[in-house]
VMD Tcl script that draws the C-alpha trace (Angstrom):
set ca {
  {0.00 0.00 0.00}
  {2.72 2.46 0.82}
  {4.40 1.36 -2.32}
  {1.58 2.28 -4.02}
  {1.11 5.54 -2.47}
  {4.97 6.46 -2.85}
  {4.56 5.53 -6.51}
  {1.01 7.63 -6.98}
  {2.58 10.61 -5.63}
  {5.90 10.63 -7.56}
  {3.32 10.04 -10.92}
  {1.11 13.02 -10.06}
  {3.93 15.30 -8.53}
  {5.11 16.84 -11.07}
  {1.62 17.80 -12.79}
  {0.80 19.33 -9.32}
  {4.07 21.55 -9.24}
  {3.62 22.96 -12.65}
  {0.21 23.67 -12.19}
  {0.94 25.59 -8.51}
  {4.14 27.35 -11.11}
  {1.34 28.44 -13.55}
  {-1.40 29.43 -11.19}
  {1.37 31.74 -9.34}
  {3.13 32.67 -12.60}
  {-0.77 34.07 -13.64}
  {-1.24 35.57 -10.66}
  {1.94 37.38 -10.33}
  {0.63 38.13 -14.01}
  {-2.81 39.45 -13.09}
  {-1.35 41.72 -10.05}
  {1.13 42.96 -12.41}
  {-1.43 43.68 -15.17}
  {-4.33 45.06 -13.06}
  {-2.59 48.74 -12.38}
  {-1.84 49.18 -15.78}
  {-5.29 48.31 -16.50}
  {-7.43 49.77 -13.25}
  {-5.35 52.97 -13.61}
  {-5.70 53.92 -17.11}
  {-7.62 57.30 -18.30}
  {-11.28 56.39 -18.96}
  {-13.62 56.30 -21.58}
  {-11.89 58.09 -24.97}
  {-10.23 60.92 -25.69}
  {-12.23 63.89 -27.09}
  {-10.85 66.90 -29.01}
  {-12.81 70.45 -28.87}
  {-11.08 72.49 -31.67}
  {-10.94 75.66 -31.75}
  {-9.18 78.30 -34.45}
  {-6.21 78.86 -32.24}
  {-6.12 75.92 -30.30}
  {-7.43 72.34 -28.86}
  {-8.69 71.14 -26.10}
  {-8.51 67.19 -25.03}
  {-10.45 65.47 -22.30}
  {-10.96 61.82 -20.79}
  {-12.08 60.65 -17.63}
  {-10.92 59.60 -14.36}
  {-9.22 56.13 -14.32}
  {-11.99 53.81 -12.39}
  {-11.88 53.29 -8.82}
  {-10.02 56.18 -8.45}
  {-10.42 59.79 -6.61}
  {-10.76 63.25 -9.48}
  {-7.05 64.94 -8.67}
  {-5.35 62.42 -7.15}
  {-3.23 61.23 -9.63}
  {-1.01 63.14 -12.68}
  {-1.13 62.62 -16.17}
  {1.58 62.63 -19.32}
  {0.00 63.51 -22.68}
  {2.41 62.58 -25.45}
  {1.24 64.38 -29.01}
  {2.43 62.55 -32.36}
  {1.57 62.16 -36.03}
  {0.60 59.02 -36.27}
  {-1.34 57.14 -34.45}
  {1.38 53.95 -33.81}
  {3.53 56.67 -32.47}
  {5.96 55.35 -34.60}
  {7.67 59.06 -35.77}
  {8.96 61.06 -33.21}
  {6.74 62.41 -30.52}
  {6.25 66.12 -31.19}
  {5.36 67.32 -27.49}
  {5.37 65.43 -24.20}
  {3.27 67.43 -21.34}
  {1.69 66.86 -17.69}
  {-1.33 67.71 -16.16}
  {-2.94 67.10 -13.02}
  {-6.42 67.05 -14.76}
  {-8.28 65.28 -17.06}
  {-7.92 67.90 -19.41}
  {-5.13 69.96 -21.54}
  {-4.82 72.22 -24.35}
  {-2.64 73.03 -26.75}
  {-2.58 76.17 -28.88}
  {-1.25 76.74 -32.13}
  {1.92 78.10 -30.65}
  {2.85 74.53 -29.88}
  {1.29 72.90 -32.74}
  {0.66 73.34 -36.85}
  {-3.03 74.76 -37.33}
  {-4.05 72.17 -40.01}
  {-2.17 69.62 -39.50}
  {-3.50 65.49 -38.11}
  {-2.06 65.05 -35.23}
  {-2.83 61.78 -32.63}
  {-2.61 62.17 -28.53}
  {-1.86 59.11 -26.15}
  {-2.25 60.03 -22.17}
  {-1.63 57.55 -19.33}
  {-1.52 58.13 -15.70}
  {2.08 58.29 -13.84}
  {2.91 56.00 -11.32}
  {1.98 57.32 -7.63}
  {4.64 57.12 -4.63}
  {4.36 53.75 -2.75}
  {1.73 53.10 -4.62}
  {0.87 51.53 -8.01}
  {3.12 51.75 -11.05}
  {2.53 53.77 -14.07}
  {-1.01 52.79 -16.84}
  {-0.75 52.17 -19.83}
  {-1.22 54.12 -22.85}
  {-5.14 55.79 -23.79}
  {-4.56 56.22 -27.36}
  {-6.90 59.01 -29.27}
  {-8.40 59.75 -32.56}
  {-7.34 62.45 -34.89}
  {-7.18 65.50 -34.14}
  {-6.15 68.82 -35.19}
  {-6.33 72.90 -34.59}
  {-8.50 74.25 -37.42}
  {-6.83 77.77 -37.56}
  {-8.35 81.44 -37.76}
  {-10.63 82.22 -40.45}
  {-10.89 85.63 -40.47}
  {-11.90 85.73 -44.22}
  {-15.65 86.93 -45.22}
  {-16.86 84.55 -47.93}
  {-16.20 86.65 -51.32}
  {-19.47 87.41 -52.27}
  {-20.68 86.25 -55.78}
  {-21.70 90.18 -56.87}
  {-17.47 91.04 -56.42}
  {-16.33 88.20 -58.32}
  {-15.98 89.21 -61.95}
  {-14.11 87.74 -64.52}
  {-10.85 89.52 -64.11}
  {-11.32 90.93 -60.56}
  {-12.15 89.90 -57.70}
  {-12.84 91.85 -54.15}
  {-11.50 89.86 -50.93}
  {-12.58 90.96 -47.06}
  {-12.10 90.02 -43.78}
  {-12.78 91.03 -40.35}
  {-10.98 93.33 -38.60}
  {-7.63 92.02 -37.54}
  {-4.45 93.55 -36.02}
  {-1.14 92.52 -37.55}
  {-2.42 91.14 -40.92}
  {0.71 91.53 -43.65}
  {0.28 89.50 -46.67}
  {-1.82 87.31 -48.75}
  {-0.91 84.28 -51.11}
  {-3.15 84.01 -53.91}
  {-2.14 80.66 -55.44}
  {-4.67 79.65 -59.07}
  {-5.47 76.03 -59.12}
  {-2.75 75.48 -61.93}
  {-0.28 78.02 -61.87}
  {2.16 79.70 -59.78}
  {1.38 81.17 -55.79}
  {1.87 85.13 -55.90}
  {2.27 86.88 -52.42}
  {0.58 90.36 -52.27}
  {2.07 92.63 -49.63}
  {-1.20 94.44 -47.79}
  {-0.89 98.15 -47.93}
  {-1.87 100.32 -45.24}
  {-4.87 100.91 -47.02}
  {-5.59 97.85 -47.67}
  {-5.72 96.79 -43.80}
  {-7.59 99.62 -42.55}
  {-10.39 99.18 -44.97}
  {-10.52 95.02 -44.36}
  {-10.14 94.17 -48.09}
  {-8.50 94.32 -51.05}
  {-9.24 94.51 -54.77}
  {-7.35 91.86 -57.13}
  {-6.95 92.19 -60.62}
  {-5.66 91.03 -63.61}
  {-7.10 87.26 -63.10}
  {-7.65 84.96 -65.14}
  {-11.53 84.12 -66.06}
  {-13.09 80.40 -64.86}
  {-10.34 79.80 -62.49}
  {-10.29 78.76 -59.04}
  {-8.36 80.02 -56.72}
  {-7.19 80.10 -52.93}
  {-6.40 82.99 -50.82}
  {-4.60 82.56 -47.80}
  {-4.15 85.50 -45.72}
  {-1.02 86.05 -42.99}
  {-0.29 87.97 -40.34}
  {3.95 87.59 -40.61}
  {4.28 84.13 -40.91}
  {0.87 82.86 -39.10}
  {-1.84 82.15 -41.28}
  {-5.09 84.15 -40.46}
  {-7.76 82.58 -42.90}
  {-8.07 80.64 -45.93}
  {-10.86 81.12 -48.90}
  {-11.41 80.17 -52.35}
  {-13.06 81.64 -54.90}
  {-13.55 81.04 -58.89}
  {-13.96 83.66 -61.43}
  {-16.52 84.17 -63.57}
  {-16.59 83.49 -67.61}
  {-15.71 86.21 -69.68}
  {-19.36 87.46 -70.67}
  {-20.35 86.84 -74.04}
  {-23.64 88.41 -74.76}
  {-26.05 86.95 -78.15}
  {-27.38 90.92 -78.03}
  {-27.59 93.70 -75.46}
  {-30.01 96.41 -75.06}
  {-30.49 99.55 -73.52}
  {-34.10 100.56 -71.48}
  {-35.20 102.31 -74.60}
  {-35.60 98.99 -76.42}
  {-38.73 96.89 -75.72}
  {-37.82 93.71 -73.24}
  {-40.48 91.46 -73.62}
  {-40.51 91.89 -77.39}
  {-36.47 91.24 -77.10}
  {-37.58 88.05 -75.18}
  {-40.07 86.77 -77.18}
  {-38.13 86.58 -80.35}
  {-34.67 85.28 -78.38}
  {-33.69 82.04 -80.03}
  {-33.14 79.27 -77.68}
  {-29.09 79.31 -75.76}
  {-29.87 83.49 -76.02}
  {-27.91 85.40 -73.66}
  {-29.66 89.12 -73.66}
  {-27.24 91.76 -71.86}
  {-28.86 94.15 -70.09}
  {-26.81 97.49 -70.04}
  {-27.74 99.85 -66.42}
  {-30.95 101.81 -66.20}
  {-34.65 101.01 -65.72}
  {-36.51 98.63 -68.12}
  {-40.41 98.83 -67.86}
  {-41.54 95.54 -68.26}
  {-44.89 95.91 -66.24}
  {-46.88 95.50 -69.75}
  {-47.30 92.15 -69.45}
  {-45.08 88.88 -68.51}
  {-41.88 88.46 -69.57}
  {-43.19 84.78 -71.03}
  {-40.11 82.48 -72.14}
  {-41.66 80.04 -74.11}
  {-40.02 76.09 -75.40}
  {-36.80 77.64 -75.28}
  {-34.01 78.34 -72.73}
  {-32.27 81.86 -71.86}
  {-30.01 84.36 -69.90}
  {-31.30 87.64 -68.86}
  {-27.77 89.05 -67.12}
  {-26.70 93.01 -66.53}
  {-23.79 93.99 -68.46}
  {-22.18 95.57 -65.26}
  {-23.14 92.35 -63.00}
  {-24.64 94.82 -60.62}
  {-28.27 94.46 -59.68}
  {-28.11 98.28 -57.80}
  {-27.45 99.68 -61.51}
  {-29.86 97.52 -63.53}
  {-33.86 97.48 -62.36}
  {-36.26 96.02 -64.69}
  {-40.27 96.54 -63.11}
  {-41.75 93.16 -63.84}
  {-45.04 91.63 -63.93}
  {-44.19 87.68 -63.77}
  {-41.15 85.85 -65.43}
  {-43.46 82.89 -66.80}
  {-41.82 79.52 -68.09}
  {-44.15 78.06 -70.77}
  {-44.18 74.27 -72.39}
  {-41.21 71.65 -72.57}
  {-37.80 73.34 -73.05}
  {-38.34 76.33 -71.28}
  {-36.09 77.61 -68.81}
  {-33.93 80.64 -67.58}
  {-31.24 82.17 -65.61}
  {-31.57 85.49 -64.27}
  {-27.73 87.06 -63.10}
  {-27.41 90.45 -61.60}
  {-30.62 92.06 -62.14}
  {-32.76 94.07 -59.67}
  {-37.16 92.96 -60.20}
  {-38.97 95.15 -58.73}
  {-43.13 93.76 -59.16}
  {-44.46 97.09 -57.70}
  {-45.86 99.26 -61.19}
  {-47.68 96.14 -62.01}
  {-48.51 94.76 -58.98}
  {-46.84 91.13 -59.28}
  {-48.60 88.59 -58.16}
  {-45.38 85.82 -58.46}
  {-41.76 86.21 -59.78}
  {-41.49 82.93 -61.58}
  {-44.50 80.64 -62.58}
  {-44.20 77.34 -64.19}
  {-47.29 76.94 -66.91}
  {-47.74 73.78 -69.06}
  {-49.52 76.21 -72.43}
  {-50.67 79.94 -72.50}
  {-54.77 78.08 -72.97}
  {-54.01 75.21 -70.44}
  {-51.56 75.62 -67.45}
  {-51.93 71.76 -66.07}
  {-50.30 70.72 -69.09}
  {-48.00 68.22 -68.87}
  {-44.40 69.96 -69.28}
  {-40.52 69.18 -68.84}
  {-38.88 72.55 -68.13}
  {-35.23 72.91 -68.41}
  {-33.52 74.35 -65.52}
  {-33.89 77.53 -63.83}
  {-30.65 80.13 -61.67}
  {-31.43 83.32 -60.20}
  {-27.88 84.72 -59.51}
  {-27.07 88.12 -57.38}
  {-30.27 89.31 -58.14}
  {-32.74 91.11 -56.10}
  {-36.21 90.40 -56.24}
  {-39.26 92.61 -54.43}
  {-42.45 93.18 -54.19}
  {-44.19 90.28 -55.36}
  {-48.09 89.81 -53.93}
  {-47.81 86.15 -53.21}
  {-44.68 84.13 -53.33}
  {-40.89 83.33 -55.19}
  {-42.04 80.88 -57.61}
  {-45.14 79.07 -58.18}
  {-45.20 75.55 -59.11}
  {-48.33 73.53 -58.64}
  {-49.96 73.85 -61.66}
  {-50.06 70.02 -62.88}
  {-53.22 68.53 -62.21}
  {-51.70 64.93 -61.48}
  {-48.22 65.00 -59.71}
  {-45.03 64.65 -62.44}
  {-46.69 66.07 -64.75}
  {-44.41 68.88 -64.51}
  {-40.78 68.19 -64.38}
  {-37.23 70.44 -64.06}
  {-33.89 68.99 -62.89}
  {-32.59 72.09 -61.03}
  {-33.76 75.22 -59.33}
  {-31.30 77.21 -57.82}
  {-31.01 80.81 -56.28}
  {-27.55 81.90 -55.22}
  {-26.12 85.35 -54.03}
  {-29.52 86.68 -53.57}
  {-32.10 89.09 -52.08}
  {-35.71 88.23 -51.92}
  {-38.77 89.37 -50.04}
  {-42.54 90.68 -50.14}
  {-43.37 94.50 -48.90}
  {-46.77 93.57 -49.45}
  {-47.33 90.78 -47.02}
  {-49.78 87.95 -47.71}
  {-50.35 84.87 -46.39}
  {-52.40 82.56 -48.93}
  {-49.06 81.45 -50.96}
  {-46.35 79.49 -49.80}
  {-43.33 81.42 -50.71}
  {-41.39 78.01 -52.83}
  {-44.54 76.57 -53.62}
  {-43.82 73.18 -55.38}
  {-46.20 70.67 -55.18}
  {-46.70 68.45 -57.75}
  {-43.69 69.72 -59.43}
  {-40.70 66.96 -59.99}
  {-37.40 68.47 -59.44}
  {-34.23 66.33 -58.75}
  {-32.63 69.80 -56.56}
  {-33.19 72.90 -54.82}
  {-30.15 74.54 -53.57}
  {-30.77 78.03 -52.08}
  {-27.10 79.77 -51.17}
  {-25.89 82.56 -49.88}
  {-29.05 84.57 -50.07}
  {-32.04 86.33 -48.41}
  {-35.39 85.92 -47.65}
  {-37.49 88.03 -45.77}
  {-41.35 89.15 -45.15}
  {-43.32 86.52 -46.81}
  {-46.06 84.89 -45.62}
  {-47.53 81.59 -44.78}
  {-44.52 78.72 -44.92}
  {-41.26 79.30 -46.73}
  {-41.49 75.92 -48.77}
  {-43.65 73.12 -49.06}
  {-42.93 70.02 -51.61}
  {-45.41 67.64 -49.57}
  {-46.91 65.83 -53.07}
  {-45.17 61.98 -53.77}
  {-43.11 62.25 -56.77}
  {-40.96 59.48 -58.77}
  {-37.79 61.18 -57.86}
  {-37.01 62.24 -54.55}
  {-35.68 65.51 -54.60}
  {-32.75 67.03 -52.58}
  {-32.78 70.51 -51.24}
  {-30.31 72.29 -49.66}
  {-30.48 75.43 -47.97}
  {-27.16 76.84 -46.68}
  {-25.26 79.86 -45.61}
  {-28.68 81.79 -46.20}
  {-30.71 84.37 -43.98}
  {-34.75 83.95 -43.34}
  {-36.11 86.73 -41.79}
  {-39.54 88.11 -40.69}
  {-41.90 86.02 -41.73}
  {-44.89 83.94 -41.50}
  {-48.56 83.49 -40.91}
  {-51.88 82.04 -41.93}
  {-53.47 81.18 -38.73}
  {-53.04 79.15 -35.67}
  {-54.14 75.95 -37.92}
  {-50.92 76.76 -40.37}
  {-48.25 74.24 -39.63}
  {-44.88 73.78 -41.05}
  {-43.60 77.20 -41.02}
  {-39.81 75.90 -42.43}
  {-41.05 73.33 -44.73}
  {-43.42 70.64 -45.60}
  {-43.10 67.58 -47.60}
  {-45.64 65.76 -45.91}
  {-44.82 62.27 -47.02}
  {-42.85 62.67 -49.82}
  {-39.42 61.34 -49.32}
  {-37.06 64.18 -49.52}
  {-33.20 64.48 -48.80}
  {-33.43 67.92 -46.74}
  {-30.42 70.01 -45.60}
  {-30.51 73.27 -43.68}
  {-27.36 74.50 -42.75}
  {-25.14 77.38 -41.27}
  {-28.30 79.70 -42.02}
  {-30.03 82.08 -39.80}
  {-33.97 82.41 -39.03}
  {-35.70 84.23 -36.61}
  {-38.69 86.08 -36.05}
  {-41.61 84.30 -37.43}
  {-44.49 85.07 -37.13}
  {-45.26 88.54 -38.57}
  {-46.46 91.24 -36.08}
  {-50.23 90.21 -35.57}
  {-49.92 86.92 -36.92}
  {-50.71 83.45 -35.52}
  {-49.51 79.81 -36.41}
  {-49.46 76.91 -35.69}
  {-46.95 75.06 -33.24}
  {-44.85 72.69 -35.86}
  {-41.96 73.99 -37.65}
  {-41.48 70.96 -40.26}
  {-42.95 68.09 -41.83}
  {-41.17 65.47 -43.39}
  {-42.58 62.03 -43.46}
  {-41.80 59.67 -46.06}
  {-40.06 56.73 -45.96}
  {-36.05 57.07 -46.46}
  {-35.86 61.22 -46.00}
  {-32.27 62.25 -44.88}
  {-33.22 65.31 -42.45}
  {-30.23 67.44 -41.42}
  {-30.78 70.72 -39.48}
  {-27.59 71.88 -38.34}
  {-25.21 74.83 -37.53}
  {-27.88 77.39 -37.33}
  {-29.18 79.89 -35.64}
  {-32.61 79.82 -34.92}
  {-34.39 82.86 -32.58}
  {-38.02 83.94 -32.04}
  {-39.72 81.11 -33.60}
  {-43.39 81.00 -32.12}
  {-46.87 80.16 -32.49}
  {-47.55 84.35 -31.82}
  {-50.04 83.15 -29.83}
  {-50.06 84.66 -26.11}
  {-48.54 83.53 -23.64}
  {-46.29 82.33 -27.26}
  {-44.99 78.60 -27.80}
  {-41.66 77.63 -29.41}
  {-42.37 75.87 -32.78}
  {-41.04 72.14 -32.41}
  {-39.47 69.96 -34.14}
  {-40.55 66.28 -35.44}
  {-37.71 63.88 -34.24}
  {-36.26 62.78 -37.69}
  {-35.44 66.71 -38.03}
  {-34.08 66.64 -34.20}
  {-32.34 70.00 -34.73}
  {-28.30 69.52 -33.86}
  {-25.00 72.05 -32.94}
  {-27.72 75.07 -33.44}
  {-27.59 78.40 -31.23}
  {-30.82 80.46 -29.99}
  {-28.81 84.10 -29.93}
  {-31.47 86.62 -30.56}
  {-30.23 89.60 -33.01}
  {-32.20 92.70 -31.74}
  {-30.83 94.67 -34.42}
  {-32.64 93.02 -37.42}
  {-35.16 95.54 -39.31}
  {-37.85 94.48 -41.78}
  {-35.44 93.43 -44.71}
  {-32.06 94.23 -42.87}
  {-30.17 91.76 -41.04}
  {-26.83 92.32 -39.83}
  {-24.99 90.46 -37.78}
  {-22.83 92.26 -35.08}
  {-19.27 92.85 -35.06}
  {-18.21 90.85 -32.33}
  {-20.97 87.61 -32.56}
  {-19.98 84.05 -32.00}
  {-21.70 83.21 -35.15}
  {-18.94 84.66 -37.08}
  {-17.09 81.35 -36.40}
  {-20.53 78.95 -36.39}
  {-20.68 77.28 -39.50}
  {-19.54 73.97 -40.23}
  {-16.00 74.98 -41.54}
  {-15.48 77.50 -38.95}
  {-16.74 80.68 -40.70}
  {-19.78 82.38 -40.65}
  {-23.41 81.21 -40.40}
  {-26.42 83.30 -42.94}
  {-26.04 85.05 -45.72}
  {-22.55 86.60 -46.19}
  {-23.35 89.94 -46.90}
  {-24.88 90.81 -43.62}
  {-21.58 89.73 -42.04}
  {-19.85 92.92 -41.05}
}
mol new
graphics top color blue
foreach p $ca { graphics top sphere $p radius 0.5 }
foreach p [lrange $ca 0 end-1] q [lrange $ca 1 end] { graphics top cylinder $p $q radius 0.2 }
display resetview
């Protein structure tokens, strides 16, 4: 038996050593590992950039007191930390920033932090590595505004900065040129270029010695190459009328009564444009601008329309025949570029005329660089009234709109195609109304599917003095609509009701990165916005939010 035993025990011996070796071996293992995992920053690292600098945050390691251990943030350009580490630094909270004395604005860089070892205590974590990151740099530029871009010149501003010295205007193929500012040139905030070359892009990066202070691009124009031009003593819609399709009709300065009758462009396509560019020099009085049949459609560039002598009742509106509007009709596209347009009776454009939905059809609508708004207010039209109409987009940019009533746009009628609309870097002003049973004062699509973006725009004050609506802002329902509302700034949006209720939002249009800052300075078609506001720097690139020629 004790043979037995002895012989049991020297079998099973050495099993039971090695696995006593391996269960201390993990164990010495596990207390070796668990600092460096207990005691290592929380959650991730998060980056708040700013123009001039960044700011990084994590949490508290678990299990462990706020402030009572350090931190060492190590800053490199890759994320392996594989090249050199740029900047080692250490805090004492869960927090540091770095400004763009220390690093490149522009520039990707990665962060790793890890809490240091604590006296008679446990060692060192290990490494929190973050995403990318990186300082986005001053933009003090203004956006050039489409009315100063011409085809050899272009005009460049930028808000009031001390120390500026220099720009670098660099074409997309070509050679950089560095303009030295003059005195002039800084105490006015801008500066004329010439001697450009027509359609070609180009960047503008402005310095102050050798820090860069703001980048923009802009492209200039085509040389303009007019079919005809006429003065206001020739007759406009009888120069319209007979335009062959592809027409472009220059429009030298002065006043062109056009109130007669509609300035009807029928089956063909044309370009009503000033010769100077400038809407302030070139007015024409207008009745309607009326799109007739398949084929017909029309830009409008730097032209004031003024509806007042004949008392407009829309700007544009989309007709299938002269004898039978509900026709069915594929227009071509329509621009309205750094125009102005006033004094219409009931809305922008009007576009419901088919009798079953498609019927109608364009491909584009867009209105850039551009002032529009009703002095006459009224409230039975929708001021982009498109239902029934089939367009593939709607971009509204840069522009104005201001004292119209009812909703802005509405696009609520199924189509084939869904459309996408994008409003951005425009200003909506002083509108609204229609009664405390008018909903969607922003836009309604009903249940159309619709890709909708509203971006780095301002709106505010809606409803009109004495008006009442009702408490929804939007309407979007159909199945597969994109809804993006962001990087706005949206003030005195009620019902007008008293006491008055903020207008809401559906949740698949759940508003996001949007400010409430109320501009008390805004008149009935004036809206600046001030010197020193935060929404100078609001948009989604850093700039400024609304329409750019308001920004001061």
């Amino acid at each position: 038996m004790k043979n037995m035993r002895s012989k049991l025990f020297k079998l099973l011996y050495p099993a039971f050593a090695l696995m006593v070796v391996s269960f201390v071996s993990c164990k010495e293992e596990e207390e070796d590992l668990a600092p460096m995992r207990m005691f290592q920053p929380g959650g991730e690292i998060a980056a708040a950039s700013g123009e001039t600098m960044v700011k990084l945050t994590w949490k508290t390691p678990a299990n462990t007191p706020a402030g009572s251990v350090t931190y060492t943030v190590e800053v490199a350009k890759d994320t392996l930390f594989q090249t050199p580490v740029i900047l080692t630094a250490q805090t004492d909270t869960t927090a540091i920033t770095f400004t763009d004395q220390q690093l490149e604005i522009k520039q990707d860089y990665f962060a790793r932090v890890k809490t240091n070892a604590r006296e008679n205590s446990a060692g060192e974590s290990k490494w929190l590595v973050g995403s990318r990151f990186r300082i986005r740099g001053e933009q003090i530029f203004n956006a050039p505004l489409a009315s100063e871009i011409k085809d050899k010149t272009a005009i460049l501003r930028w808000r009031p900065t001390a120390g500026v010295t220099r720009i670098v205007l660099t074409p997309a193929t070509g050679t950089p040129v560095e303009i030295t500012l003059t005195p002039e040139n800084v105490a006015a905030n801008s500066i004329t270029l010439s001697n450009l070359k027509a359609s070609t892009l180009y960047t503008a990066e402005i310095f102050a010695g050798t820090m860069s202070k703001g980048i923009t691009n802009f492209a200039t124009k085509e040389p303009s190459i007019f079919t005809l031009t006429i003065t206001p003593a020739d007759d406009l819609l009888a120069t319209v009328a007979s335009a062959a399709n592809g027409d472009v009709i220059g429009l030298e300065p002065g006043v062109y009564n056009a109130q007669g009758g509609n300035i009807l462009v029928t089956g063909k396509t044309i370009t009503l444009q000033s010769t100077s560019g400038n809407p302030s020099n070139t007015r024409v009085n207008f009745k309607e601008v009326v799109l007739e049949g398949t084929g017909a459609g029309v830009k409008l560039k730097g032209i004031e329309f003024d509806g007042t002598a004949a008392n407009a009742a829309y700007f544009l509106n989309l007709v299938g025949s002269t004898t039978k509007n509900d026709a069915p009709a594929t227009f071509t596209d329509i621009l309205v570029e750094d125009c102005i347009v006033r004094n219409m009776a009931n809305c922008f454009i009007r576009a419901d005329r088919a009798t079953t939905a498609a019927d109608h059809k364009i491909t584009s609508i867009a209105v850039k660089n551009t002032i529009a708004g009703l002095t006459s207010i009224g409230t039975t039209y929708v001021f982009f009234t498109l239902p029934k109409l089939q367009f593939e987009t709607l971009t509204l940019e840069n522009s104005t709109f201001y004292g119209f009533g009812r909703t802005f746009m509405a696009a609520g009628t199924e189509v084939p195609v869904k459309p996408t609309i994008l409003i951005t870097n425009c200003t909506i002003g002083n509108f609204g109304g229609g009664g405390a049973n008018r909903n969607y004062l922003l836009f309604d699509g009903n249940t159309n599917p619709v890709n909708f973006t509203l971006q780095n725009s301002i709106i505010g004050n809606a409803p009109l003095t004495g008006q009442l609506i009702g408490n929804a802002a939007f309407r979007a329902n159909g199945a597969g609509s994109s809804i993006v509302i962001r990087n706005n700034n949206m003030f005195n949006l009620t019902n007008g009701a008293t006491p008055a209720l903020d207008l809401t939002f559906p949740a698949n249009a759940t508003p996001t990165a949007n400010k409430t800052i109320v501009l008390s300075n805004w008149t009935a078609n004036t809206f600046e916005v001030p010197a020193d506001s935060e929404l100078k720097t609001a948009s989604t690139t850093g700039g400024p939010i609304g329409d750019p020629r308001w920004v001061k």
